[in-house]
MIFIGU-785761 format. One record per residue: residue in one letter; y, z negated, x negated of N, C-alpha, C in turn. Coordinates in steps of 0.05 Angstrom, whole numbers, plus 5000, padded with zeros to 4 digits. Atoms other than C-alpha are relative to their C-alpha. Example, Ala and Ser with C-alpha at 12.3 -4.5 7.8 and 13.67 -1.06 7.14 Angstrom:
BEGIN
A497650004982491048444754502450004982S497650015016497948574727502249865015
//
This chain:
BEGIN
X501749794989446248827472497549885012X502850144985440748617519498350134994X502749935004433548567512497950075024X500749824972429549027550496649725006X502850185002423548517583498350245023X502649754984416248897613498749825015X501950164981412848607680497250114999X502549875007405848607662498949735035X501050164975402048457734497850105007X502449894992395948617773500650035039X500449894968395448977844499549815014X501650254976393048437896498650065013X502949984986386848437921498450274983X502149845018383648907857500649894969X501050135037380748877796501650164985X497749725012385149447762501850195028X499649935027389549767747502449725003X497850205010394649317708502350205003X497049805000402049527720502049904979X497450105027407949507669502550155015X497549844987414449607702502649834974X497950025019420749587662502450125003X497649834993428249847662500350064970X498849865029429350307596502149904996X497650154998435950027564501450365003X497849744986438750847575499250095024X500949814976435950937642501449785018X498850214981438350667711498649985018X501950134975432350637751497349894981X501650175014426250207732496950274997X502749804999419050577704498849815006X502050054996412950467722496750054979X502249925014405950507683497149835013X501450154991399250347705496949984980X502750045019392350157658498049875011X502250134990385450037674499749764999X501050295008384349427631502649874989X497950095007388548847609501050004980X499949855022387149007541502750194996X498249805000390249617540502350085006X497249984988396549417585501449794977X498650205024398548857532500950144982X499149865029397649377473502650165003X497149735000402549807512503149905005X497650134987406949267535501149974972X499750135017407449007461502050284986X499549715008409349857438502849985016X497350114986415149797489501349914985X497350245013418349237467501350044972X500549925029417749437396501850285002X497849885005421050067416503049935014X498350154992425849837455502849824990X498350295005429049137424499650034979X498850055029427249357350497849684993X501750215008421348797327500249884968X498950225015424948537265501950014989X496849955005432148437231499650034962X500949975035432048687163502850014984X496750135004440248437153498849864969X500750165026436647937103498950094982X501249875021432248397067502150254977X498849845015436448937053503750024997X496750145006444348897026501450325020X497049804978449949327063500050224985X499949715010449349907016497250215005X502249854986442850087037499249965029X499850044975443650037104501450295010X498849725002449250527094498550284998X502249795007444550997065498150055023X503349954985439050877107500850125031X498249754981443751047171500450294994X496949754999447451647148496650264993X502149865002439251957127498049935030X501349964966436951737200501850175008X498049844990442852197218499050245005X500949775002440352747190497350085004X502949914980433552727223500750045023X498950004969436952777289497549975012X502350194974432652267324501149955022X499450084978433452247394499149755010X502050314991428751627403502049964991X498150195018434051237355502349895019X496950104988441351287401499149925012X499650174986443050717433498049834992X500350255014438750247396500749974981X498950185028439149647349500050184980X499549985037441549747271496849984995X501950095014434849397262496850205015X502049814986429949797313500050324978X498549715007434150507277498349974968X500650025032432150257205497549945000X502250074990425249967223498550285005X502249754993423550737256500650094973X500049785033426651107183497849964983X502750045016421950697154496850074996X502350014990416450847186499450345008X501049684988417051647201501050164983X498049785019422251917149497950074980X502149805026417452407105501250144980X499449795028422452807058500649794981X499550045027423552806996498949804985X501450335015423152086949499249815021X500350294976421851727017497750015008X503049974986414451797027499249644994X499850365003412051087033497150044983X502750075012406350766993496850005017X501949954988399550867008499049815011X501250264985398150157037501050095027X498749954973402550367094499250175016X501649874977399550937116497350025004X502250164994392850597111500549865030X499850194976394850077159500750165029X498949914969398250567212496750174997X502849834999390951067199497749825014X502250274998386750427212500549915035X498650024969391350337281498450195016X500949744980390050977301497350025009X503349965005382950987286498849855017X501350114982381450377319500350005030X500049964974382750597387498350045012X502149854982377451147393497049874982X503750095007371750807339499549775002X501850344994368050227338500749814982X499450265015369349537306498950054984X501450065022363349667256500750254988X498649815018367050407239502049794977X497150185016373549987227499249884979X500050155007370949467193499550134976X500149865026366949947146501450204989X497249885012373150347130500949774976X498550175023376149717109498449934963X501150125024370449477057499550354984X501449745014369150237035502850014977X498449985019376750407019503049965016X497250094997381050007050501149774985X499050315013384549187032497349904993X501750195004377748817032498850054982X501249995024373349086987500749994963X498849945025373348976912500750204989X499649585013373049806898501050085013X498749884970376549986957502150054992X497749765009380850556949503449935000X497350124996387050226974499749814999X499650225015386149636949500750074965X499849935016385949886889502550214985X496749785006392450486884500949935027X497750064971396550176955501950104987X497549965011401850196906501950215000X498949605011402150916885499850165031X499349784975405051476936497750235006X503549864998399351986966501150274977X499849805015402452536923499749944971X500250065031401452186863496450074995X502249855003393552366882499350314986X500849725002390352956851495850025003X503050014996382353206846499449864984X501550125025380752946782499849725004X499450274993383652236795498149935029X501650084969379552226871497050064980X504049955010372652586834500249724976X500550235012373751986775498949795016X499750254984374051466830497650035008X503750034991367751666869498049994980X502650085017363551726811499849764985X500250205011365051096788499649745014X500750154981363550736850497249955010X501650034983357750536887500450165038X499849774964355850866958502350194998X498149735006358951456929499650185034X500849704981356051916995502349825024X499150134981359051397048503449954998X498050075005365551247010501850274993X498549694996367452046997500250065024X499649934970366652067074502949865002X496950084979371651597093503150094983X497849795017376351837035501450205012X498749644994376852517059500049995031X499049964978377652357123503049865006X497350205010383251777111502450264987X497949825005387152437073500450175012X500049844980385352917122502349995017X498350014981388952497171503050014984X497349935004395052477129502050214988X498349685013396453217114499850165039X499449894977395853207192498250185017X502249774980389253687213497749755000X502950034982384453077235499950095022X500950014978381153267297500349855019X500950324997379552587312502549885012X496950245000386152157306502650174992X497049755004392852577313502049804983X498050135021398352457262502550184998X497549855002404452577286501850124974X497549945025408652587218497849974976X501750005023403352787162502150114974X499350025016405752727096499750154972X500449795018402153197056499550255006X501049714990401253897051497950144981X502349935007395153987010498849774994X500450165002390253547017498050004956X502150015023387353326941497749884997X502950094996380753226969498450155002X500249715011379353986959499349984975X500549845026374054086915497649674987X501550275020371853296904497849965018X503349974993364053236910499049775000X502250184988359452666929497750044971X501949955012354852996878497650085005X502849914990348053356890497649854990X502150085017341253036872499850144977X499449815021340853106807495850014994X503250005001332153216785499349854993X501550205016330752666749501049645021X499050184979334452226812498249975025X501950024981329851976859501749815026X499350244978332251536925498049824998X502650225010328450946932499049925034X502349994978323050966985498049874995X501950234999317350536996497150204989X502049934996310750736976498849835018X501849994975304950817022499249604994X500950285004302250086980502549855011X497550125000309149846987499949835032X499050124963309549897066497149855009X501950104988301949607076500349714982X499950195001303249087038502749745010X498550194984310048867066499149985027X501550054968306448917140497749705001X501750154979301448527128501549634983X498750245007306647887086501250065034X498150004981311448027143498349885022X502450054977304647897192499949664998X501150264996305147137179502649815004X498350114997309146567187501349834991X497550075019313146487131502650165005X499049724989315947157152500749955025X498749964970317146957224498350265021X501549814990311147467237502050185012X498649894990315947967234499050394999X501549775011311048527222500750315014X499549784962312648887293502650204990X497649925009319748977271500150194979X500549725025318449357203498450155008X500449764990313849737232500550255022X497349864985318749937280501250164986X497449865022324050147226498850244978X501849825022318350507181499550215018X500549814983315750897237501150145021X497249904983322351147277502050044986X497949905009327051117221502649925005X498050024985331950697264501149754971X499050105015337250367228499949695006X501450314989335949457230501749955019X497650114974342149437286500250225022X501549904981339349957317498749965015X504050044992332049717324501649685020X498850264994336149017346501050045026X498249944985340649367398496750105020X501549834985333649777423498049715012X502350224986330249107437502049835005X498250114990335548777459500249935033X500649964971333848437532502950095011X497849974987340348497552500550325013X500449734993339949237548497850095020X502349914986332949287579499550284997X500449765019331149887535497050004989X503750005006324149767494498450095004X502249834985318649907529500650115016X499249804979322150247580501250364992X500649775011323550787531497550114984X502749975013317050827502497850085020X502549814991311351377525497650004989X501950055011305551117503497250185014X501249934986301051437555500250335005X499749724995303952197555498550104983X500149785013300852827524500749984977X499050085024305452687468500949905000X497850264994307551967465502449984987X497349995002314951887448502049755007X498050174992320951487440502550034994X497049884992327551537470502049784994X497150155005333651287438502550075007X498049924993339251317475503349914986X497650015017347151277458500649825004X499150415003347050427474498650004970X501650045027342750487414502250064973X498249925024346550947369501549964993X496849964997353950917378501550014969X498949875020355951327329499750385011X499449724988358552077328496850225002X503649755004351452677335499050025030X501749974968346752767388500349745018X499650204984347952357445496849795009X503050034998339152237443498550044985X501549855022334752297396496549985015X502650004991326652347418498550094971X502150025015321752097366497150075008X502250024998315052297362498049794986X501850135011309051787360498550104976X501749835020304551927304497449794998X501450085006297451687295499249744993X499850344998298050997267501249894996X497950084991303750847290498849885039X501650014969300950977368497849734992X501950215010294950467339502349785008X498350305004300249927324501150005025X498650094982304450027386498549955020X501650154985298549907426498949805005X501050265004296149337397503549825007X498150124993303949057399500449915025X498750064969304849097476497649915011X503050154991297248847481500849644995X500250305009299148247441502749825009X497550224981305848097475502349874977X497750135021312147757439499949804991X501050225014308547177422498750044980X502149825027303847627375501750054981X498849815024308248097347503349975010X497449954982315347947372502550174980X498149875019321048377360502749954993X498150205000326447927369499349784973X501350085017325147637304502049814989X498450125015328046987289501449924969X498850015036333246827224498450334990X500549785020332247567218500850064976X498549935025337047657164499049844979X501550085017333247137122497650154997X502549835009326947497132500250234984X498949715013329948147119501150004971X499049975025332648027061497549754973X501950165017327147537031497550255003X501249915005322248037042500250324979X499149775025325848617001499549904978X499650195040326748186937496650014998X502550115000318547956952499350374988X502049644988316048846966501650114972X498749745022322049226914501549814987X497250155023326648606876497050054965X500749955024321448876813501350264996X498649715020323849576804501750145011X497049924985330249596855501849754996X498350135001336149276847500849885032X499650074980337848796903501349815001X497650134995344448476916501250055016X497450014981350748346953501550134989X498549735007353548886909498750255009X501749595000348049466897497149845017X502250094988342449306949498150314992X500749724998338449946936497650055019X502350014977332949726981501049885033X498650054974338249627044498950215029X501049864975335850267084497450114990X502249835007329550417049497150065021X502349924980324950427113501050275014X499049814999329750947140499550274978X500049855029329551327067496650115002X503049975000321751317074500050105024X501149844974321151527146501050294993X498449855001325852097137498950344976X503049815020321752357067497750075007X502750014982315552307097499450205024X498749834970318252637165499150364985X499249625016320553317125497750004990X501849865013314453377084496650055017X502649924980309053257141500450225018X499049814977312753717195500550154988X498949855014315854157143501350205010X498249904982320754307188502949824994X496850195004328354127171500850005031X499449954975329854307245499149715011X501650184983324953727275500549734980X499350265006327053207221503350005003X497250094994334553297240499749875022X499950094976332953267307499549745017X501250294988328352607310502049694985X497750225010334352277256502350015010X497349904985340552587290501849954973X499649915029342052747214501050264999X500349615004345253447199498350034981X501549895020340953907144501349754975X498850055030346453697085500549665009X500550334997346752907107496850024986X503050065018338852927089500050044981X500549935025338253317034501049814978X497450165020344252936998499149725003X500450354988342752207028497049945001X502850174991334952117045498550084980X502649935009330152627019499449864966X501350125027325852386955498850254983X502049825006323852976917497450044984X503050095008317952666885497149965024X501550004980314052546949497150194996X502649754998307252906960499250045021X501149874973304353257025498249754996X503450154997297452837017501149715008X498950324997302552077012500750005031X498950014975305852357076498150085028X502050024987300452527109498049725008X501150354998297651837095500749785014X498350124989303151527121500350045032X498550044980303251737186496350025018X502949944987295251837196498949764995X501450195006293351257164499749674996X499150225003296750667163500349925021X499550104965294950337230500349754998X499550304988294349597257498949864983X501450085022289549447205500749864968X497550055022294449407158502249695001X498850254995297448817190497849774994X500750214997291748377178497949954967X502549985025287448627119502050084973X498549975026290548697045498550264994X500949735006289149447035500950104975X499249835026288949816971500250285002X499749794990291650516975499950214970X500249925027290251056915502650315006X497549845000296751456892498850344996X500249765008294952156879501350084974X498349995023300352196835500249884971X499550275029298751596788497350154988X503150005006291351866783499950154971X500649805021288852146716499750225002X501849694999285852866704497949895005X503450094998278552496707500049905022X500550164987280752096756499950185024X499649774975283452726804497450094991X502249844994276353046789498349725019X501350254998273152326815500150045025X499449994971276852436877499650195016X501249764987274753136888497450045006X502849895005267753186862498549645005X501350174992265852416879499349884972X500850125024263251786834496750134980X502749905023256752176810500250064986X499049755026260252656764498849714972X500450245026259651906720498250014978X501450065010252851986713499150265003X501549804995252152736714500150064970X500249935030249952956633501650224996X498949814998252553676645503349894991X497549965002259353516661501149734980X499250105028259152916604500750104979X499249795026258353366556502250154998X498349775007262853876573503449854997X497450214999268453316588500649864976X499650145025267652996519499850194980X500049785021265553576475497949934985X502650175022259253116448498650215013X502049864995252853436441498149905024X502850164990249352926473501749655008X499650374990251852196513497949895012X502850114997246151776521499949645004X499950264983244651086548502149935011X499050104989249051036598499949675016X500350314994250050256611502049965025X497950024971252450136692501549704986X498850304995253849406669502950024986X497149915014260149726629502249985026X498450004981265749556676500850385003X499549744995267550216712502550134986X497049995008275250186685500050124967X500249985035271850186614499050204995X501749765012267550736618501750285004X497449824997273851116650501450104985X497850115022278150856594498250214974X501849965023272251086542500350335002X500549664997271051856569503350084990X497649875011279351926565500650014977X499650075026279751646499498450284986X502949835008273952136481501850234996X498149744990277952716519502450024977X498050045009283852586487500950034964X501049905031281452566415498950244990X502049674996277153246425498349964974X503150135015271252876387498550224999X501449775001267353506372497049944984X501049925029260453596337498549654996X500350205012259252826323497249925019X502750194988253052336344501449925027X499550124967252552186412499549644991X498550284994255051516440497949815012X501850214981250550956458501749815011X498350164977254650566520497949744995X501950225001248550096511501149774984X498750195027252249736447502649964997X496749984997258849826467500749775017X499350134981261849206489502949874993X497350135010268749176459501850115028X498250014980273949076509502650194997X498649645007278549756519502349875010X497249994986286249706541499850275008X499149614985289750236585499249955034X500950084969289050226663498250275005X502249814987284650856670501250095022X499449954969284051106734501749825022X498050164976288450766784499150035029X501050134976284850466853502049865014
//
């Protein structure tokens, strides 16, 4: 039986299209096909041949009684593709399409054809993160892990066990449920001719909600002025420009890479420094990924500061092309959060936390879910679930976007939490340092009759430390306190500066 061969050629005198001409082995005049790129005419030439001539002999694998079988149940699918080809092409398609009964194949298999499909219409860094989420590569990866077992051997319990016992639970229930989706046959996305199940058991399995006592891990306000102004030198690669890029836009680090990217010629050319309301436009070379095809950030206060001084000082200052980034990047996490975030090549937890922090910050200054989808190209339930922090405070986010200018890059700033502050210390911050030395509100703050020689030379921390102690005891009634003779050294941090 002859083998069908495909003329793969090119027009003369153009750049496209590529042609594929061929004689079907049941037809008696030759087809034709034509494809833009050469790419694309190979993949189809290679599909051909494959149906066609049958792409391997499976005589050696399997013995003469299952051959038998495996014929006489291609029969009864009445495949018209099949007549008139090979034994080995005929057994090769059963394998590969027959869905009843005990013949559902293992779940590695329809991984690999899902992964085909997929990569047509997404991107290499979809694919790739398919594979490490829950495909062969990763060590937790779903099919790596059950290839073995058939998709009906799935249920909820067994899928909700799995995610909660994984890492990047939110990212790894996505591709899950879309991976089963496609094989009960209703993706959208990637069509599946011969889907295999008829309920998917991914009905019902949850990601999980913030739970209250779960925080994401976001930078504090100290956090980001002090990685700006390490990042400001040149151990860092003066990479200061760059994080304050990613803090104040929210863009993901292959984003911010792609947006300064000469090749693109994007940067300053999307950047409105000079309008009414300065702004910056990220377009879909930036994103490439599924949502708004644009997103339009708004400047904010000292942010605008920094980007002025950036394009003053040129790429020799502040550049954003930032050499051995991935050393920086990752030496400066461990330096800012490797004390109270975990940070590895397993659980990084400080991987998108400039994102995580813009995003918190965003929602609680605008207090608009509308205007922080819009400037992340985030839906509502992506934030809520993935970014927001529900510890945050109006007054931090406010701080954050009013107050943290250029300054920050060069001066070691101390920033006071609101949150950390005492009760004495929040009156300190309302009513000012006099209250210290006001008698009135001594008294009434301690419950003494009478506090008397106040001594300034008492470190401030101590006399802080002294009134709470006081407070805290509800000292009633007793001899007032001479600070004059007091010089034993107090523990406790007091107020927090």
């Amino acid at each position: 039986m002859r083998n069908v061969h495909i003329g793969l050629s090119q027009i003369k005198g153009r750049k496209k299209p590529w042609r594929l001409r061929w004689k079907p082995r049941n037809a008696k005049d030759r087809t034709c096909e034509f494809h833009f790129t050469k790419a694309e005419a190979i993949q189809r030439k290679k599909e051909i041949e494959d149906f066609e001539n049958g792409h391997r002999d499976l005589s050696s694998e399997i013995d003469f009684q299952e051959i038998r079988e495996i014929k006489l149940k291609l029969k009864q699918t009445e495949n018209s593709k099949a007549k008139g080809k090979s034994m080995s092409f005929a057994i090769d398609w059963f394998l590969e399409n027959y869905q009843g009964g005990d013949e559902l194949l293992e779940l590695k298999i329809y991984y690999k054809e899902y992964r085909k499909i997929k990569s047509r219409k997404a991107s290499s860094y979809s694919i790739s993160n398919d594979d490490q989420m829950i495909g062969l590569k990763g060590k937790d990866a779903f099919v790596r892990l059950y290839g073995d077992k058939k998709p009906t051997d799935f249920n909820r319990k067994l899928l909700q066990a799995y995610i909660d016992s994984k890492s990047s639970i939110f990212h790894r229930e996505k591709a899950l449920r879309a991976f089963f989706t496609w094989m009960c046959g209703k993706s959208k996305l990637y069509h599946n001719d011969h889907p295999c199940l008829d309920k998917n058991p991914m009905e019902g399995v949850s990601a999980g909600k913030a739970k209250e006592d779960f925080t994401r891990a976001v930078a504090t306000n100290q956090e980001v002025c002090d990685l700006l102004r390490l990042a400001n030198t040149k151990e860092y690669n003066f990479s200061a420009a760059k994080w304050a890029f990613m803090f104040f836009t929210g863009m993901r680090p292959k984003e911010c890479e792609r947006f300064w990217d000469p090749k693109n010629k994007i940067g300053w050319n999307a950047i409105a420094l000079n309008h009414k309301e300065p702004t910056i436009i990220i377009d879909r070379r930036v994103i490439r990924k599924k949502g708004p095809p644009t997103r339009q950030i708004r400047i904010r206060k000292g942010f605008l500061e920094m980007l002025k001084a950036f394009k003053k000082g040129g790429e020799k200052k502040y550049p954003m092309n930032v050499r051995n980034w991935k050393r920086v990047h990752s030496a400066l996490r461990k330096e800012i959060w490797g004390g109270r975030l975990k940070i590895s090549t397993q659980l990084d937890e400080a991987k998108d936390i400039a994102r995580h922090t813009f995003v918190s910050n965003l929602y609680l200054y605008s207090d608009s879910m509308a205007l922080t989808s819009g400037e992340t190209g985030d839906t509502e339930s992506t934030i809520r679930q993935h970014y927001l922090n529900p510890l945050m405070s109006l007054n931090d986010s406010k701080n954050f976007f009013e107050e943290i200018g250029i300054n920050a890059l060069n001066e070691k700033i101390k920033i006071t939490n609101n949150e950390d502050l005492s009760p004495l210390g929040k009156l300190i911050e309302i009513h000012g340092e006099g209250i210290l030395n006001d008698q009135s509100f001594l008294t009434a703050w301690t419950g003494q009759k009478m506090v008397v020689g106040i001594d300034h030379n008492i470190p401030r921390e101590e006399r802080i430390q002294m009134l709470e102690d006081m407070r805290r005891k509800k000292i009633r009634g007793g001899p007032g306190l001479n600070w004059k003779n007091s010089s034993k050294k107090r523990s406790g941090q007091g107020l927090k500066r």
